[in-house]
N, C-alpha and C positions, 0 to 999 in steps of 0.2 A: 339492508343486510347484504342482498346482492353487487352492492359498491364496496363492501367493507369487503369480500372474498377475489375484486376482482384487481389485476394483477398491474394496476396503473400508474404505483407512485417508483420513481426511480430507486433502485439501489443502494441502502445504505454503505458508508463504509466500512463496517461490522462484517456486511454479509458478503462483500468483496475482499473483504480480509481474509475472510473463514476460507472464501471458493479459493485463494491462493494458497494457503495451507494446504489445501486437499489437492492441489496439483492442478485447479481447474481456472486456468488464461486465456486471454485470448489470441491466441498464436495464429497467424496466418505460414501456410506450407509453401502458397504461391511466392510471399516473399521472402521467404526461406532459403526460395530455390531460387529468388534471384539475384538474392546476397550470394550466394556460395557460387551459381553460376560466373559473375561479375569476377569475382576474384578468383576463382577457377581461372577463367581467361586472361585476368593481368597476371598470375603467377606465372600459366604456359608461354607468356610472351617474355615474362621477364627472365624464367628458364632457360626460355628455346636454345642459348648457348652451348649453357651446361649438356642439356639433350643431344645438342645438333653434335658435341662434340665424343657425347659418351656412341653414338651411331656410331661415328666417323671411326671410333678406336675398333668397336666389333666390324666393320667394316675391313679393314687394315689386318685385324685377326684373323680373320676368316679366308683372307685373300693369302696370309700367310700359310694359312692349312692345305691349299691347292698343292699336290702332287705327293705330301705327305698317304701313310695307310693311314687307314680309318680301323683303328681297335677300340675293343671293349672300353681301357684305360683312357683312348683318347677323346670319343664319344664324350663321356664320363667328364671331363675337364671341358668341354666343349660347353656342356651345359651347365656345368659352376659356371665359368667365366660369363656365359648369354642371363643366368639367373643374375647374378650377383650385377650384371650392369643396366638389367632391367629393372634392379629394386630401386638401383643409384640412380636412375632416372624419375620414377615414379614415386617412392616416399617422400622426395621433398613436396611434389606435385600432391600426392596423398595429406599430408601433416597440415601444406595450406587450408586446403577445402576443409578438411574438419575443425581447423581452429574457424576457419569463415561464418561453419554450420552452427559453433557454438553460440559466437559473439551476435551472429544474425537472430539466435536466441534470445539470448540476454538482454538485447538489444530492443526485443518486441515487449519482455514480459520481467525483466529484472531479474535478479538471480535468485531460484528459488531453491530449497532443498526440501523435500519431501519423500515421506516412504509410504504416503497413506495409497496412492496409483499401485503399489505393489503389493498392498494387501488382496489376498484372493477375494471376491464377493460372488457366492455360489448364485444370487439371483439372475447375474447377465447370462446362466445357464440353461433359464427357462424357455423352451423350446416357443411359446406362445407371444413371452415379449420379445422374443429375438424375431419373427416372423412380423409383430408390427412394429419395430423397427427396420427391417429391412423394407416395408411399406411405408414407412413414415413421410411426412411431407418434408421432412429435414433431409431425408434422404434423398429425394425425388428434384428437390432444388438443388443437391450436391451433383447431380449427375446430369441434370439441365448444365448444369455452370460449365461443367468438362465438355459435353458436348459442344457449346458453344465456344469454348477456352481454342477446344482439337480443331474445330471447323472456321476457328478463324485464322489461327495460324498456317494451318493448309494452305486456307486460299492468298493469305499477303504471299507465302513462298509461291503460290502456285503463280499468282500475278508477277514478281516480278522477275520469274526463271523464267517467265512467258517473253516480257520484254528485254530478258535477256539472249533468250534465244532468236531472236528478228535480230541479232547482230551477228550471229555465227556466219553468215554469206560471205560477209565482207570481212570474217577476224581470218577465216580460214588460209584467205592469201596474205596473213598477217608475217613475215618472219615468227619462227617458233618463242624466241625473247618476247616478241611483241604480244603474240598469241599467251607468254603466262603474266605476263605483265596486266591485259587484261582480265586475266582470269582473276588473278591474284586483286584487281578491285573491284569484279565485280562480287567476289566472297564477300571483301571487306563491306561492300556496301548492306550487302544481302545479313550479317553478322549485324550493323549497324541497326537495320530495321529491325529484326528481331530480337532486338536488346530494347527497341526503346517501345516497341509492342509487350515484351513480359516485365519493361516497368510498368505502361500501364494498367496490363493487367494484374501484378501483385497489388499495386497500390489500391486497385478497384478490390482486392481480394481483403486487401488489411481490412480498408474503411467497412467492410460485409461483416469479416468478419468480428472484429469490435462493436457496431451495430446490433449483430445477432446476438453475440457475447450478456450486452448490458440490457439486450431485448429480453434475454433467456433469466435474466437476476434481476428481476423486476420484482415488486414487493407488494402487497395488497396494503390496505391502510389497516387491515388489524393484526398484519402479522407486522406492521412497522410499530402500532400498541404495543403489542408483546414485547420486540426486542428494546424498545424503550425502557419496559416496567425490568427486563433482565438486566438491562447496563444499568439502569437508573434507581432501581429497588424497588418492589412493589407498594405504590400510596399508602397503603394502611400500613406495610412492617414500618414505613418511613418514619408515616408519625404514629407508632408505637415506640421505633428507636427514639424518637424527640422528646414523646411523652417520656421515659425515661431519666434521657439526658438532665430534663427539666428536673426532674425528682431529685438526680445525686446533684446537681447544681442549688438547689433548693436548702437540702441536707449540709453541704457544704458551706453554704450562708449562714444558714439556723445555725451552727456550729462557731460561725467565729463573730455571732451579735457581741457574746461576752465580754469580746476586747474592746468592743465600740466607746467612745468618749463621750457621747451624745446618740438621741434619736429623735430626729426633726420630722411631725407629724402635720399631717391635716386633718384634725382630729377624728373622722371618721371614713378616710379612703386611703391616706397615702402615708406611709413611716419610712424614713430613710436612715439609715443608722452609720455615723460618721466615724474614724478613727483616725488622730491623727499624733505622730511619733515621729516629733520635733527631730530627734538624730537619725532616725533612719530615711526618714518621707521629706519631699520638699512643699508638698500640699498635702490638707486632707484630703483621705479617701474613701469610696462608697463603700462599706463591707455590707451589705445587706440593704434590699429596699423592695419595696411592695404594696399590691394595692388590696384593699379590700383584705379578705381571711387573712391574707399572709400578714397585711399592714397588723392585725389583733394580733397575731402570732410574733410580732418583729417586739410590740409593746410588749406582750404579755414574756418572753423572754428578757427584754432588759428592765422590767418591775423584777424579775426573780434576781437580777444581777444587780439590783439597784442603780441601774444607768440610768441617769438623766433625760428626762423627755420631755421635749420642748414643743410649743407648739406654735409653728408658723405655716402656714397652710400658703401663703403668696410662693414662701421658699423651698416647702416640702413639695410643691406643683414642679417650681423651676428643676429643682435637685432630680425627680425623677425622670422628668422630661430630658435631662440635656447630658446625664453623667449615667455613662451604663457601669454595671455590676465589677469592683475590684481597679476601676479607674481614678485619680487625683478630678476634683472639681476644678471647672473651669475659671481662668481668673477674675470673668465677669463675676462671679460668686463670691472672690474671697470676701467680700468685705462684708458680705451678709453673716457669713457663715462663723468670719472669724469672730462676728458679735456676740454670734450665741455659743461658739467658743470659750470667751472673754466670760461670757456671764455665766458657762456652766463649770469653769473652774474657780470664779469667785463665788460661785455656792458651794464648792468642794473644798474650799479652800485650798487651792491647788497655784501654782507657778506655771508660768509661761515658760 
């Protein structure tokens, strides 16, 4: 009983469906921030023009204002013009990063749309769950991770502005060109490693968190029973529905014995009751057949109709074995079939 409660079997797709309804993905933040960071820094580079040039004009402006007075009105225009070209700098720069943040979205967890995360749920209010969750052990691993995440990036910068510094001696008597020229690679390098440091570490942060994700939606083996008997139907309504079905299929037989042309029996287990309608059908076919009670019931209907009952038990065996309910017989049959055909419309006195 204690294996049936306990939490081992993976994840159905059911209950990973349901958690995406409810807004509940496995999204990592780490790589969140290093898609949006990434193209953060190829938009500002692919900008820098636009930028370096929108500078240059309040630059040019401002040197323009030298010797003018400075009034209320001119103040006032001073900072439209500095507003209005710090937006032109920055919304194109702005508009990248959130389309970045979205796609780096979508990207982890598919597009989802849900309003169930915005329903209020007055229980996260309880003063007692909120105190052991803020102890939790999920919690306690979230903030081991940052610590380690802060403390390691420290020290790569700290290590290599170390070994960047054991060159200042010798940049100092650099020409100033040559002095940003270095400088200017050794950012790039310094940008370089900590780009390929917060790839690894998002990518460590995806794979944790996808792990935890499917660790957290784990399913016991009888609540994977249960969601079986809900998609599936519970055994017994099943075959109650069957038992039914049987009944009005049954009903539906007994109904159309009447029109049958013959019924080929084995005289005490098997009736099969043939109909066959030269212009409409290209073979006979089975309207009725059954074994035991039903097989009395198939005779005892066509005695009230006066239908023809034959008795071949070799044939009545094959017929129900090989031809299910409302299908033409197989043509290994005709030639049985059409005998006693043959012989129960030459007792009718009846035409082919």
């Amino acid at each position: 009983m204690a294996d049936d409660q306990e939490k081992t079997e993976e994840a159905s797709s059911k209950k990973i469906e349901d958690a995406r309804k409810e807004g509940n993905v496995p999204k990592s933040q780490d790589a969140n921030s290093f898609v949006t960071l990434v193209v953060a820094l190829g938009a500002f580079l692919a900008l820098l023009p636009w930028i370096e040039s929108r500078m240059v004009f309040l630059y040019y402006y401002y040197a323009n204002l030298i010797g003018h007075p400075l009034d209320k009105e001119g103040a006032f225009q001073i900072s439209l013009v500095t507003l209005r070209e710090v937006v032109f700098m920055v919304i194109p720069l702005a508009l990248v990063v959130a389309i970045a943040g979205l796609l780096a979205n979508v990207l982890q967890t598919g597009f989802i749309f849900t309003t169930k995360p915005l329903i209020p749920d007055f229980a996260k209010l309880d003063p007692i769950k909120g105190i052991k969750n803020l102890f939790s052990i999920k919690k306690a691993v979230e903030s081991i991770k940052i610590i380690l995440k802060v403390t390691l990036v420290l020290y790569v910068c700290y290590y290599f502005l170390l070994a960047f510094t054991k060159e200042l001696p010798s940049v100092i008597y650099f020409p100033i060109f040559d002095q940003l020229s270095w400088l200017k690679e050794k950012m790039l390098i310094l940008v370089a490693v900590m780009l390929i440091l917060f790839l690894i570490l998002s990518l460590f942060d995806l794979f944790y968190t996808r792990y935890n994700y499917f660790k957290d939606l784990r399913m016991s083996k009888q609540e994977l029973k249960d969601e079986y008997k809900q998609m599936e139907g519970d055994p017994k309504i099943k075959a109650k529905i069957r038992q039914i079905q049987m009944q009005m299929t049954r009903k539906r037989m007994m109904q159309e014995i009447p029109q049958a042309d013959v019924v080929i029996t084995n005289p005490t287990h098997y009736a099969i009751a043939i109909r066959y309608d030269q212009e409409k059908e290209s073979a006979p076919k089975v309207i009725a057949k059954g074994t035991d009670f039903i097989a009395l019931k198939i005779k005892e209907i066509a005695m009230n109709y006066n239908i023809q009952i034959v008795e071949n038990p070799p044939l009545a065996r094959e017929l129900y074995k090989k031809c299910n309910l409302g299908e033409s017989i197989p043509e290994t049959l005709y030639k049985a079939v059409a005998e006693v055909l043959a012989f129960v419309y030459k007792s009718a006195n009846k035409k082919r």
